[in-house]
LUMTORDO-904953 format. One record per atom (N, C-alpha, C): residue number from 1; x, z, y. Coordinates in Angstrom, 2 decimals. Atoms other than C-alpha are relative to their C-alpha. Layout:
R   k      c1      c3      c2
R NUM       X       Z       Y
...
//
This chain:
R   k      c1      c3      c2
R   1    0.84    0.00   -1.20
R   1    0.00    0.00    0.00
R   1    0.88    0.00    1.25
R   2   -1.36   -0.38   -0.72
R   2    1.53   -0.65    3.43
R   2   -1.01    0.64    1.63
R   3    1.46   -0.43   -0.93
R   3   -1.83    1.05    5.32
R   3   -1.02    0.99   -0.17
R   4    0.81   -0.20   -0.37
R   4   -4.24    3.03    6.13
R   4   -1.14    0.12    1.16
R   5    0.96   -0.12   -1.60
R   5   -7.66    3.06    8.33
R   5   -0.72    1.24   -0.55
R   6    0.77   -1.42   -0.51
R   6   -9.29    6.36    9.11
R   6   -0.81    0.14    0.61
R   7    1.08   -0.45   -0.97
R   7  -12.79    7.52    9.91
R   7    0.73    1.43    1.15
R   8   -0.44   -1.87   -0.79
R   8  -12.34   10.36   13.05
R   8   -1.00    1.01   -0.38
R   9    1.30   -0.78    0.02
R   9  -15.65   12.30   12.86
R   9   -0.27    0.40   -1.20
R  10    0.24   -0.60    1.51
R  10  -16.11   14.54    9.49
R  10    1.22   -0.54   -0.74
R  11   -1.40    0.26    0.69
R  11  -12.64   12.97    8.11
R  11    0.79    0.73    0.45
R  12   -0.77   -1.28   -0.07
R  12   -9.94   14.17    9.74
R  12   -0.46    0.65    1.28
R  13    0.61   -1.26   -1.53
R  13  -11.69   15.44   12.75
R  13   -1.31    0.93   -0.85
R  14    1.01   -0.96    0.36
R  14  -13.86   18.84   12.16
R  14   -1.01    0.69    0.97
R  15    0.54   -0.19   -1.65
R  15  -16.59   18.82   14.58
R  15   -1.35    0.98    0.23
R  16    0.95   -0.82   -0.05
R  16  -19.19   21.02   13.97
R  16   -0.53    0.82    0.27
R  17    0.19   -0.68   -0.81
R  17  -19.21   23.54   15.49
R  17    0.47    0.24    1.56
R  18    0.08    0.96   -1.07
R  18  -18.10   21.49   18.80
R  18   -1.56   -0.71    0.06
R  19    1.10    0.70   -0.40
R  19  -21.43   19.42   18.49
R  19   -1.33    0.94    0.02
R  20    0.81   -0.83   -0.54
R  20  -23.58   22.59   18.01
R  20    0.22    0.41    0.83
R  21   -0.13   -0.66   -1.63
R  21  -22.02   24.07   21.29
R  21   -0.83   -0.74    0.69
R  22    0.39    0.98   -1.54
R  22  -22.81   20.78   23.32
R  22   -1.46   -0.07   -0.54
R  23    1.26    0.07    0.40
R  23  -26.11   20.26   21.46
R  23   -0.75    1.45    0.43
R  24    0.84   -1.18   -0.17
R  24  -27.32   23.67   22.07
R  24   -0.08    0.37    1.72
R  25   -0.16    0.08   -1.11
R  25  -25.84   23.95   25.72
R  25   -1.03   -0.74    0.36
R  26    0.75    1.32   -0.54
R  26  -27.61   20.31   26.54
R  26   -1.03    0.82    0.11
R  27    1.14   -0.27    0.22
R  27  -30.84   21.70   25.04
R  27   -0.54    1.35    1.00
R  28    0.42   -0.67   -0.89
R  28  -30.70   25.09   27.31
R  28    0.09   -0.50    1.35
R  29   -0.67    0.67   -1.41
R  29  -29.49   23.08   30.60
R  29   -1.22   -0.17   -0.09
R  30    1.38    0.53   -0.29
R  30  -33.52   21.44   29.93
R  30   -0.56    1.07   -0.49
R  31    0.80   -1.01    0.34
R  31  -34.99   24.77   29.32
R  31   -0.61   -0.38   -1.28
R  32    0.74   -0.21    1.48
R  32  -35.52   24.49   25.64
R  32    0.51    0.49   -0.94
R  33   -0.39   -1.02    0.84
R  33  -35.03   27.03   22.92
R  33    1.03   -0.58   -0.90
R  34   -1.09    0.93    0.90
R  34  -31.58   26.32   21.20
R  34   -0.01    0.04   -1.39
R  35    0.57   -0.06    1.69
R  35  -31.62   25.38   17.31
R  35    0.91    0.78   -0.68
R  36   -0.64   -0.57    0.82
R  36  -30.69   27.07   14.54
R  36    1.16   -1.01   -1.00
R  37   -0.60    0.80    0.19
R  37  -27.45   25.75   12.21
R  37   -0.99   -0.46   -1.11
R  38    1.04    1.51    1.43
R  38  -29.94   24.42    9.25
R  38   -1.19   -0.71    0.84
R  39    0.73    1.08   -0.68
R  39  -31.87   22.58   11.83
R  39    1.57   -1.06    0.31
R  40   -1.17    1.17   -0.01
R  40  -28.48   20.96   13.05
R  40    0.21   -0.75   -1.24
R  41   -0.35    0.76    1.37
R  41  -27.42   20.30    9.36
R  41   -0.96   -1.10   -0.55
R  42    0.71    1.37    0.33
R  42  -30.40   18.81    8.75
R  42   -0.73   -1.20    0.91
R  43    0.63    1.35   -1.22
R  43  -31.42   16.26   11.79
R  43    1.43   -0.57   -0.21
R  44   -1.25    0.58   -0.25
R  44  -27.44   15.51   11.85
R  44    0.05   -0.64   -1.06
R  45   -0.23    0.27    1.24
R  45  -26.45   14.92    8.50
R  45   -0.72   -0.53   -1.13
R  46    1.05    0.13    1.18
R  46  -29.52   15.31    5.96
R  46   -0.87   -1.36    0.26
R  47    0.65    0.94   -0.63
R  47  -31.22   11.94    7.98
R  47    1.32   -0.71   -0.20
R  48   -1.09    0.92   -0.34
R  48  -27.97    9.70    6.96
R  48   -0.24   -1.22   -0.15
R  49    0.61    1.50    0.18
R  49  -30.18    6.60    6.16
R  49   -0.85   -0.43    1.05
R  50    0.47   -0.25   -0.95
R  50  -31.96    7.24    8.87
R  50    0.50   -0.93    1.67
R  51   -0.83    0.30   -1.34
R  51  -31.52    4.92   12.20
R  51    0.22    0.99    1.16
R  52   -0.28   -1.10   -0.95
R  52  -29.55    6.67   14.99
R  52    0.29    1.19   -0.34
R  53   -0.51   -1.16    0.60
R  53  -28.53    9.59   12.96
R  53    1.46    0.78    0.74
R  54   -0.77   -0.61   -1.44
R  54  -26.33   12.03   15.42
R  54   -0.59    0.94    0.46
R  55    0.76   -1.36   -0.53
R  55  -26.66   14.28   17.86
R  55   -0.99   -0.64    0.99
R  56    1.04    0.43   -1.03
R  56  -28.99   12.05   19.93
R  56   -1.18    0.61   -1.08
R  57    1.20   -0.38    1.60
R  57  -31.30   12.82   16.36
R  57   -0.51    1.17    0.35
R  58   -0.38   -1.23   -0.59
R  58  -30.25   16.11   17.26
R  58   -1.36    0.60    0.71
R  59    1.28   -0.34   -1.41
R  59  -32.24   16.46   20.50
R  59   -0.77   -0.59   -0.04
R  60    1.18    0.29   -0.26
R  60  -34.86   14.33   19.95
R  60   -0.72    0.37   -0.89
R  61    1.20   -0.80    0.70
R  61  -35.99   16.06   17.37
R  61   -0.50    1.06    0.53
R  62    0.60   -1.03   -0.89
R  62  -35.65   19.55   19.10
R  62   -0.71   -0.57    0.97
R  63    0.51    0.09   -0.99
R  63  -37.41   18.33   21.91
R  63   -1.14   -1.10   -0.37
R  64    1.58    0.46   -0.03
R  64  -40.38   16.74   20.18
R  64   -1.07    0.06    1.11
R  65    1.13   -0.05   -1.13
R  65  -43.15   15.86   22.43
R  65    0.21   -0.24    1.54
R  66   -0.79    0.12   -1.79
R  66  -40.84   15.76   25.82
R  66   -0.13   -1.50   -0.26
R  67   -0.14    1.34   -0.31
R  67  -40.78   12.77   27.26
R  67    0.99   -1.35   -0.17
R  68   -1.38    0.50    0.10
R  68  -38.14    9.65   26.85
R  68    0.65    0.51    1.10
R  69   -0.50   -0.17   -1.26
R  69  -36.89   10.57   30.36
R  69    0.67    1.11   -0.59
R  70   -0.27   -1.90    0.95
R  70  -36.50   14.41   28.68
R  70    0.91   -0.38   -0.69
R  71   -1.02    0.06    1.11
R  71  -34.56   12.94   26.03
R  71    1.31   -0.69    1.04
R  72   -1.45    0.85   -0.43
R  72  -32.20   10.88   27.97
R  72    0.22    0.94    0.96
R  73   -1.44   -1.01   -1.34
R  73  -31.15   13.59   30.67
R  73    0.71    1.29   -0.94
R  74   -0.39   -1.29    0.78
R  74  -30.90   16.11   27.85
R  74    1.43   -0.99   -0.80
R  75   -1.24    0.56    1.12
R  75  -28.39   13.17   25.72
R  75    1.10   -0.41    0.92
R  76   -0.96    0.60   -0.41
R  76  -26.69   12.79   28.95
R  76    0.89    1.03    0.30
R  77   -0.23   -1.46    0.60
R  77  -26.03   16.49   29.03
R  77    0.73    0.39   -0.65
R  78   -0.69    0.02    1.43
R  78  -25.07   16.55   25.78
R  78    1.69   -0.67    0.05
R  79   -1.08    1.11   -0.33
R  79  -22.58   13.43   26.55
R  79    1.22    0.97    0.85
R  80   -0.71   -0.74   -1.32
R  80  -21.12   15.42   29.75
R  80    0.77    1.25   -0.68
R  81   -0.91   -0.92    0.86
R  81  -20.36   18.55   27.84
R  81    0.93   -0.04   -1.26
R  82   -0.72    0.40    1.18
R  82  -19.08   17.22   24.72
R  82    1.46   -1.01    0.79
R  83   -1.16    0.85   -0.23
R  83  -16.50   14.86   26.90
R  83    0.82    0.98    1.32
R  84   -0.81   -0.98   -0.25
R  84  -15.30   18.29   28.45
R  84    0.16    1.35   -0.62
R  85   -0.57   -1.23    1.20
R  85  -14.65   20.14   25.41
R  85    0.86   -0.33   -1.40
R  86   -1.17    0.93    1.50
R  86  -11.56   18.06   23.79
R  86    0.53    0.96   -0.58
R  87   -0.79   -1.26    0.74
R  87  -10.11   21.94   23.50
R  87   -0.81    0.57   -0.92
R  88    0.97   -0.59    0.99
R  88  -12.62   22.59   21.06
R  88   -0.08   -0.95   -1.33
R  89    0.02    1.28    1.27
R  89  -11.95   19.69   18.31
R  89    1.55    0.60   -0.86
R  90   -0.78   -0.21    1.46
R  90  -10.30   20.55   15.09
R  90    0.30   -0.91   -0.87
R  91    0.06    0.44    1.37
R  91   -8.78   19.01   11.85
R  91   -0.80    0.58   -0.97
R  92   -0.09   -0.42    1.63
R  92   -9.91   19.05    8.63
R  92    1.04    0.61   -0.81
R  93   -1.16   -0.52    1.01
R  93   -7.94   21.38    6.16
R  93    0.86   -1.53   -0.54
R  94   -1.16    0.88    0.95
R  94   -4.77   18.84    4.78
R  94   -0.13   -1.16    0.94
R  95    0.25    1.56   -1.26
R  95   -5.64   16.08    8.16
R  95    1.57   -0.34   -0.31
R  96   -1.43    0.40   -0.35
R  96   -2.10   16.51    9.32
R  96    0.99   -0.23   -0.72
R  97   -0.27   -0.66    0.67
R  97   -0.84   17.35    6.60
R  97    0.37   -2.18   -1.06
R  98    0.26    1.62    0.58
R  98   -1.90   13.40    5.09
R  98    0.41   -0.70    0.62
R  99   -0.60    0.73   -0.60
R  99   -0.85   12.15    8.00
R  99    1.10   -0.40    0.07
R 100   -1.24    0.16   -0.31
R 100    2.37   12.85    8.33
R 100    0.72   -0.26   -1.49
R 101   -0.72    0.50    0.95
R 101    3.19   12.02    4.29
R 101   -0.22   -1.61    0.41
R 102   -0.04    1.41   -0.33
R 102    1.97    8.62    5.11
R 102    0.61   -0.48    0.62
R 103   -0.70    0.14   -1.01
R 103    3.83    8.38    8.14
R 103    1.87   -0.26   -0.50
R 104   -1.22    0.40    0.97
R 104    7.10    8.93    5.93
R 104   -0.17   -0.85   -1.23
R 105    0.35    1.15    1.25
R 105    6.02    6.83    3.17
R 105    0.48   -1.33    0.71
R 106   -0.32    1.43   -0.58
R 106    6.33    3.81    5.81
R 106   -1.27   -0.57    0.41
R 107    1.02    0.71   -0.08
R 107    2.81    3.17    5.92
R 107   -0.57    0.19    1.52
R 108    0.62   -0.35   -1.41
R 108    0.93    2.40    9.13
R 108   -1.29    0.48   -0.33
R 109    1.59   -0.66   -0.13
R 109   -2.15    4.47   10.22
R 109   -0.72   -0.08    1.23
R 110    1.13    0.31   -1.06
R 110   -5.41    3.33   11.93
R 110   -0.96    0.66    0.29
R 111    1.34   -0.78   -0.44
R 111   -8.29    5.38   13.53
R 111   -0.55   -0.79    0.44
R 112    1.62    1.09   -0.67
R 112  -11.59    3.36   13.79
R 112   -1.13    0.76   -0.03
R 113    1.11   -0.98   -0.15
R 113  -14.37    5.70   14.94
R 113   -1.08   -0.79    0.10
R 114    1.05    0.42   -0.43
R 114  -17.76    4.65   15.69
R 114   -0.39    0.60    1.41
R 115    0.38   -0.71   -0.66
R 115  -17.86    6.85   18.27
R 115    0.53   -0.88    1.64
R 116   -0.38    1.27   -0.86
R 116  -17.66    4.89   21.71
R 116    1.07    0.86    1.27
R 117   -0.68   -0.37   -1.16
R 117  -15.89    7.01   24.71
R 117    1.46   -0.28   -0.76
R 118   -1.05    0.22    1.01
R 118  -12.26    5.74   23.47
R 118    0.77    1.87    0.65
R 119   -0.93   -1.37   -0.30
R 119  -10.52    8.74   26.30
R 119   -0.27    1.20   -0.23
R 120    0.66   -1.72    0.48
R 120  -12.52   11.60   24.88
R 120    1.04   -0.15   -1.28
R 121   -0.70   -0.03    1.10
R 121  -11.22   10.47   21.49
R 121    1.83    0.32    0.18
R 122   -1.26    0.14   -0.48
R 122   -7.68    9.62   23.07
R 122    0.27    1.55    0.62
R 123   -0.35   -1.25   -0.80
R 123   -7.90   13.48   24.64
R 123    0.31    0.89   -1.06
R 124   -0.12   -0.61    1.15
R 124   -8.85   14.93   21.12
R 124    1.39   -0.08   -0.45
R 125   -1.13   -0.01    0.71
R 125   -5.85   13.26   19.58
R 125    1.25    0.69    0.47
R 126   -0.71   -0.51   -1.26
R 126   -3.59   14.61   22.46
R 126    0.06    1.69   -0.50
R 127    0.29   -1.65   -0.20
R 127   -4.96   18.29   22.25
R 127    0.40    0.58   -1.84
R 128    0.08   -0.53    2.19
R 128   -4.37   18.20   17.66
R 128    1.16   -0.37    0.16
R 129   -1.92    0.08    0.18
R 129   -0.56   16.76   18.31
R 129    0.05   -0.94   -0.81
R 130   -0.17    0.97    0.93
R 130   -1.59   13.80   16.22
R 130    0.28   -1.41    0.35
R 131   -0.11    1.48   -0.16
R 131   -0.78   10.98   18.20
R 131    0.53   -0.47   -0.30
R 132   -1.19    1.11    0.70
R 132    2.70    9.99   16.99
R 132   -0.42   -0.57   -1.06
R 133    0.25    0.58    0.91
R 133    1.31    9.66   13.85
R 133   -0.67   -0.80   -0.41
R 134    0.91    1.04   -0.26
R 134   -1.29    7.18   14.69
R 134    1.06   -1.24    0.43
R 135   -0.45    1.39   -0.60
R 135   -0.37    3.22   14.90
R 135   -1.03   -0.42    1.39
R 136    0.77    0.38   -0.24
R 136   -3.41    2.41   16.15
R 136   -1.52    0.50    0.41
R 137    1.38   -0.82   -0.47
R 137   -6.88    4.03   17.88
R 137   -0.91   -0.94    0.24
R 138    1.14    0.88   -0.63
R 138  -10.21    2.14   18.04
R 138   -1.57    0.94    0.35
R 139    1.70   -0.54   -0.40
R 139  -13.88    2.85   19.06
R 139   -0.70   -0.97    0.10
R 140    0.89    1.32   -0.24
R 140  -16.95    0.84   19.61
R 140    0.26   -0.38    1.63
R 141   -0.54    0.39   -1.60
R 141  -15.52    0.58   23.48
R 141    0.73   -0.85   -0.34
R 142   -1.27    1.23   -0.02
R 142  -12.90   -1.73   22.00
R 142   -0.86   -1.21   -0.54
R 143    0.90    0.97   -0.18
R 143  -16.08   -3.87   20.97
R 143   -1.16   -0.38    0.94
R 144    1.10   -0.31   -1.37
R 144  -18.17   -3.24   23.82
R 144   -1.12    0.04   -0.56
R 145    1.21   -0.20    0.44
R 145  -20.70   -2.10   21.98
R 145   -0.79    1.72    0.12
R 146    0.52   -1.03   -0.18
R 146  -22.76    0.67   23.07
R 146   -1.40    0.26   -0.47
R 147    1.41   -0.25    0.78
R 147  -25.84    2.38   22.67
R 147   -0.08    0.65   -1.54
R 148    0.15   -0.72    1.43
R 148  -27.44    3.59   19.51
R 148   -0.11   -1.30   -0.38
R 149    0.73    1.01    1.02
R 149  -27.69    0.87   16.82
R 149   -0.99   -0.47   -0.26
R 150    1.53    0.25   -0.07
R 150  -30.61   -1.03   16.18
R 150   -0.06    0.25   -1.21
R 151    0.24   -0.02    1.41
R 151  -30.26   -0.75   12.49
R 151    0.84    0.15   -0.68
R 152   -0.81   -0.52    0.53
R 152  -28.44    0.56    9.58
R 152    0.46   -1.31   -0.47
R 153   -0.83    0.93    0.26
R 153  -27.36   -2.73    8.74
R 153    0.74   -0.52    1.49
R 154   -0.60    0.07   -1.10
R 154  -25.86   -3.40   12.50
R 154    0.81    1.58   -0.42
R 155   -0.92   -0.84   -0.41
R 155  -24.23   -0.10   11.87
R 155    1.13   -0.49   -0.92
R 156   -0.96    0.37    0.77
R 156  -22.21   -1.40    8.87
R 156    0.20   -1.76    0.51
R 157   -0.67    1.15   -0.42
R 157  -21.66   -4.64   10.29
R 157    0.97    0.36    1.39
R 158   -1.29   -0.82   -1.26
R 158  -19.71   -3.09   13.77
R 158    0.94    0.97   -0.86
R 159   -0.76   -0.58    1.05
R 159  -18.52   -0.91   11.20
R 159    1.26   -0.75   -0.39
R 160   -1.28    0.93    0.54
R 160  -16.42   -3.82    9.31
R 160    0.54   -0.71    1.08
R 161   -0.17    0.72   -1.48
R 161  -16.21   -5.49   12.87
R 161    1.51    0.93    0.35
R 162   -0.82   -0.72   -0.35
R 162  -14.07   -2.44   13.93
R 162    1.58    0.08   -0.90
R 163   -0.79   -0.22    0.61
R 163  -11.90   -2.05   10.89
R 163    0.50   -1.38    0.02
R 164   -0.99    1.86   -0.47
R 164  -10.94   -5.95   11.35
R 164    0.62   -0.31    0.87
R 165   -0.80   -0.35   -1.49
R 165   -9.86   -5.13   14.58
R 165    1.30    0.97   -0.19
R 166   -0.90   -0.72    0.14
R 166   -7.79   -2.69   13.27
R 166    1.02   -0.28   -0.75
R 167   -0.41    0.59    1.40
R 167   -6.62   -4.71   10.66
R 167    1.24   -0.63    1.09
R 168   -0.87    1.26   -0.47
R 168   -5.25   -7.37   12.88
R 168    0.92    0.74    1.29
R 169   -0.82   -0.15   -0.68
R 169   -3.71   -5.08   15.49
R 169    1.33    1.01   -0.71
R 170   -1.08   -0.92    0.75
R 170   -1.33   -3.19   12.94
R 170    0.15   -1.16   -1.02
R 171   -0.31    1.55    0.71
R 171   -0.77   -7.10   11.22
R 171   -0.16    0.48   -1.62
R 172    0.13   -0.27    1.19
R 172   -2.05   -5.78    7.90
R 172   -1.25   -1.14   -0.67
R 173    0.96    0.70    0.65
R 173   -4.56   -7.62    5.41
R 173   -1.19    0.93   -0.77
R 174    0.72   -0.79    0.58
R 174   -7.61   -5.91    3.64
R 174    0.65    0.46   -1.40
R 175   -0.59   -0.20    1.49
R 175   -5.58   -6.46    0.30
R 175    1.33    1.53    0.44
R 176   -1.11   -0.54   -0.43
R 176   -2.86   -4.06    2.18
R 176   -0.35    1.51    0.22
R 177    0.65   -1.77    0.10
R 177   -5.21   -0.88    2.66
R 177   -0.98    0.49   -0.38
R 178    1.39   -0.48    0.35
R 178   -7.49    1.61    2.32
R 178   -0.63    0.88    0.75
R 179    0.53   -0.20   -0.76
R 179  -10.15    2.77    4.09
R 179   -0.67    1.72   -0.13
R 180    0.99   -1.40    0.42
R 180  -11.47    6.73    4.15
R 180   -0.62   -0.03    1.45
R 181    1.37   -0.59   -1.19
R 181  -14.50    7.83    5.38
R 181   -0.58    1.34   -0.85
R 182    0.95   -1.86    0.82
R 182  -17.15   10.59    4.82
R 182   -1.60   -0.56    0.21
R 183    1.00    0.16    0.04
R 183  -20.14    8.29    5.14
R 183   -0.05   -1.28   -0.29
R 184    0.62    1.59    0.86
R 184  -22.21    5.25    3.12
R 184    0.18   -0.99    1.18
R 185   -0.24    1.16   -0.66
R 185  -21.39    2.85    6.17
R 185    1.36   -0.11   -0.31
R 186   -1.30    0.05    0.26
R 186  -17.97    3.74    5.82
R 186    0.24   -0.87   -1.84
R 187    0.15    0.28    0.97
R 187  -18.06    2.49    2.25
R 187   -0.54   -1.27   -0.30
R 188    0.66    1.22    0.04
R 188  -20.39   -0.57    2.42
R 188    1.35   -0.79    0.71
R 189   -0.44    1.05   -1.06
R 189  -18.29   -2.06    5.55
R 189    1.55    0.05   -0.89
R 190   -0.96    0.85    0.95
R 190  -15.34   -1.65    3.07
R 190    0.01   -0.63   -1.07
R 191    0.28    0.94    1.07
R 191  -16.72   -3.21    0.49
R 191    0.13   -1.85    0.41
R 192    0.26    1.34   -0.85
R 192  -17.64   -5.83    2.86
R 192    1.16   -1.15    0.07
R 193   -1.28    0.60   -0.72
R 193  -14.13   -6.64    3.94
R 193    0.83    0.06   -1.33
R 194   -1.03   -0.32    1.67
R 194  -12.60   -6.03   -0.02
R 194    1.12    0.63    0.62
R 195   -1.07   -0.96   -0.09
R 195  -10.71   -3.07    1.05
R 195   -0.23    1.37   -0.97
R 196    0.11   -0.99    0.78
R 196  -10.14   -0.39   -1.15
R 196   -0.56    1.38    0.97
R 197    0.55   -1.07   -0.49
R 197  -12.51    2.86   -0.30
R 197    0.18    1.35   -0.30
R 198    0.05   -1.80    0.41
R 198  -12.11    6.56   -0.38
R 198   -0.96    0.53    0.91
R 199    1.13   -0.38   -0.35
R 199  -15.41    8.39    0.36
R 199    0.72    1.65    0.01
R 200   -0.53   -1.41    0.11
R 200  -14.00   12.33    1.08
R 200   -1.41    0.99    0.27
R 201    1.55   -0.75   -0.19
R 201  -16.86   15.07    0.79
R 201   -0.04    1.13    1.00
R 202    0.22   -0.75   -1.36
R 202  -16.60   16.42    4.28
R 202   -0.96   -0.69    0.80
R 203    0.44    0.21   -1.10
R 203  -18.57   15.74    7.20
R 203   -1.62   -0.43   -0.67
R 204    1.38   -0.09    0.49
R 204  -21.73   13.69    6.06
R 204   -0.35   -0.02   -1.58
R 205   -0.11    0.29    2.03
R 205  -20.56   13.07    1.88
R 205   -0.10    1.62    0.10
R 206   -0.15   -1.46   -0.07
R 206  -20.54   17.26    2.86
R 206   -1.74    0.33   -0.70
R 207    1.49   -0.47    0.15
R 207  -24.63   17.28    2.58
R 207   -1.04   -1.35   -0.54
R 208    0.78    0.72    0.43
R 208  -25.30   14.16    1.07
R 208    0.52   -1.23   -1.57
R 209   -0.82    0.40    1.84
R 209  -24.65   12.20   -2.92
R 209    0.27   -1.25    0.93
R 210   -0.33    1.57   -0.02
R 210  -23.28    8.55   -1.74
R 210    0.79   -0.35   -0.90
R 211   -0.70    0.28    1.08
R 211  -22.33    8.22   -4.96
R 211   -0.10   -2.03   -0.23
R 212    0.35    1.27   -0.05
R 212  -24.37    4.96   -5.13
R 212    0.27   -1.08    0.19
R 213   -0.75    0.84   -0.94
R 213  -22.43    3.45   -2.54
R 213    1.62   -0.67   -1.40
R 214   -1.20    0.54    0.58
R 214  -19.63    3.25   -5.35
R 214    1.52   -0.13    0.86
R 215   -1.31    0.24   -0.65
R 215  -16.72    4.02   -3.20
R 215    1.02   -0.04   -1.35
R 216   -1.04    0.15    0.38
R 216  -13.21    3.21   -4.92
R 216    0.98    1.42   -0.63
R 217   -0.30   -0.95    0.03
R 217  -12.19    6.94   -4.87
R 217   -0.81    1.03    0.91
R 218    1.27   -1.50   -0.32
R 218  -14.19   10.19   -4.33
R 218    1.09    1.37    0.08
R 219   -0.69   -1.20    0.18
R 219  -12.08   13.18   -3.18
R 219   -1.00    1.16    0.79
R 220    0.17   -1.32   -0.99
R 220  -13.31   17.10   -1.98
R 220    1.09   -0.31    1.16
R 221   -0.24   -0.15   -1.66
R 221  -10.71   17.13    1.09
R 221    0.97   -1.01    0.00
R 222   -0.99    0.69   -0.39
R 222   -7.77   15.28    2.78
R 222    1.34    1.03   -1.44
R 223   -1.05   -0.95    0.93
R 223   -5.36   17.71    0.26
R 223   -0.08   -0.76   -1.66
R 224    0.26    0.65    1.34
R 224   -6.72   16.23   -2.88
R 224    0.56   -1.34    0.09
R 225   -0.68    1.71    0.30
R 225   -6.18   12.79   -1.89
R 225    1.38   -0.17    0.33
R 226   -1.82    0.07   -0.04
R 226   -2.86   13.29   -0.93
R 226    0.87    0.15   -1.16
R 227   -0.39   -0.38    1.56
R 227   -1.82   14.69   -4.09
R 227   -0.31   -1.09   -0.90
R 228    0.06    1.31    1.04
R 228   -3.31   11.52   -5.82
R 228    0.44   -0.81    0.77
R 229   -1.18    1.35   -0.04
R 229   -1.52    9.27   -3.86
R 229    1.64    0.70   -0.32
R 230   -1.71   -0.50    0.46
R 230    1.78   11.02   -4.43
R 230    0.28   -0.29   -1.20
R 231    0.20    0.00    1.38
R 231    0.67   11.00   -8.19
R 231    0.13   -1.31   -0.32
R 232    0.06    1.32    0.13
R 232   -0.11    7.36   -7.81
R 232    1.03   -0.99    0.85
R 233   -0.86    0.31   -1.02
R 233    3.15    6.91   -5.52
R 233   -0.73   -1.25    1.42
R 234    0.74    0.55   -1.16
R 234    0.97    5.70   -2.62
R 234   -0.65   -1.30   -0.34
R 235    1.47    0.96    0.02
R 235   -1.68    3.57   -4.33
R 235   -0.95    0.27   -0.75
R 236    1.35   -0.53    0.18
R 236   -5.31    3.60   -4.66
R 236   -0.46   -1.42   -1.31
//
């Protein structure tokens, strides 16, 4: 292998109790009673087939019955506090840890988020000490694609969109890497592109089977799969 691409969000970023702050904040800023964490778990996560699944999900569920107007000053809220709380973003147990064997291995490493503000992301990586070890950083800002998705098939098509982008700015081929994520788009859009997949059971594989999806490799954390590529001297 002379590659990897990397989901940020539930891979090696650990955000959860970052998106209940800003989610709960948002929701008192519009005077409305903040949720409990098995309401988060389940509007966030447990809805992963679900269009728009997030923390916009988030608040428009709490805030049933409010108005669209209601929803969009509360998601802009949300937006505002979450893109001044980069000191509040964590790894995953074994992130850095994966990173930096890869990094000596020789292999290059790509971050392709879905997530669109690229300098929030670019602040995160900054504030975890992980930038050297990154080749490459993308977002849906590097496709100009904003907004929520219209559909779960538009999400796995920007999906493989992104990782092709990532492909070609670290001069690699799909035959050349492999792709982890922690959710069934992540998985389809590498199927899509015939890249080898690793599905890790954090973030949304944390609360939901995507077995179905047939990823390539299925690990519990970033620690496990490291250990099987070492085992497998860095291939999947």
């Amino acid at each position: 292998m002379k590659g990897a691409i990397f989901d940020w969000d539930g891979t090696l970023a650990s955000i959860d109790d970052r998106e209940f702050y800003c989610i709960n904040h948002a929701l008192t800023e519009h005077g409305s009673t903040p949720i409990n964490y098995e309401f988060y778990i389940k509007n966030y996560y447990q809805r992963a087939y679900e269009e728009g699944t997030g923390p916009r999900m988030v608040l428009e569920t709490a805030l049933a019955g409010k108005s669209r107007a209601v929803n969009d000053k509360a998601y802009e809220s949300y937006r505002r506090i979450f893109q001044a709380t980069a000191e509040k973003a964590t790894l995953q147990t074994g992130a850095i840890e994966i990173l930096k064997a890869l990094k000596r291995e020789g292999l290059k490493i790509g971050i392709a988020t879905m997530r669109y503000t690229k300098w929030v992301v670019e602040s995160e990586l900054k504030h975890l000490a992980i930038t050297p070890q990154v080749d490459i950083l993308l977002t849906r800002q590097d496709l100009g694609v904003g907004g929520t998705l219209r559909s779960l098939e538009e999400t796995v098509s920007q999906r493989a969109r992104l990782v092709t982008k990532a492909l070609g700015e670290i001069s690699l081929t799909p035959e050349d890497v492999f792709l982890v994520g922690d959710s069934w788009w992540d998985v389809r859009a590498g199927k899509r592109l015939g890249i080898r997949t690793v599905l890790v059971k954090t973030g949304f594989a944390s609360y939901n089977d995507f077995s179905k999806e047939n990823p390539d490799l299925t690990v519990s954390s970033m620690n496990e799969l490291r250990e099987i590529l070492e085992e497998k001297r860095w291939s999947i």
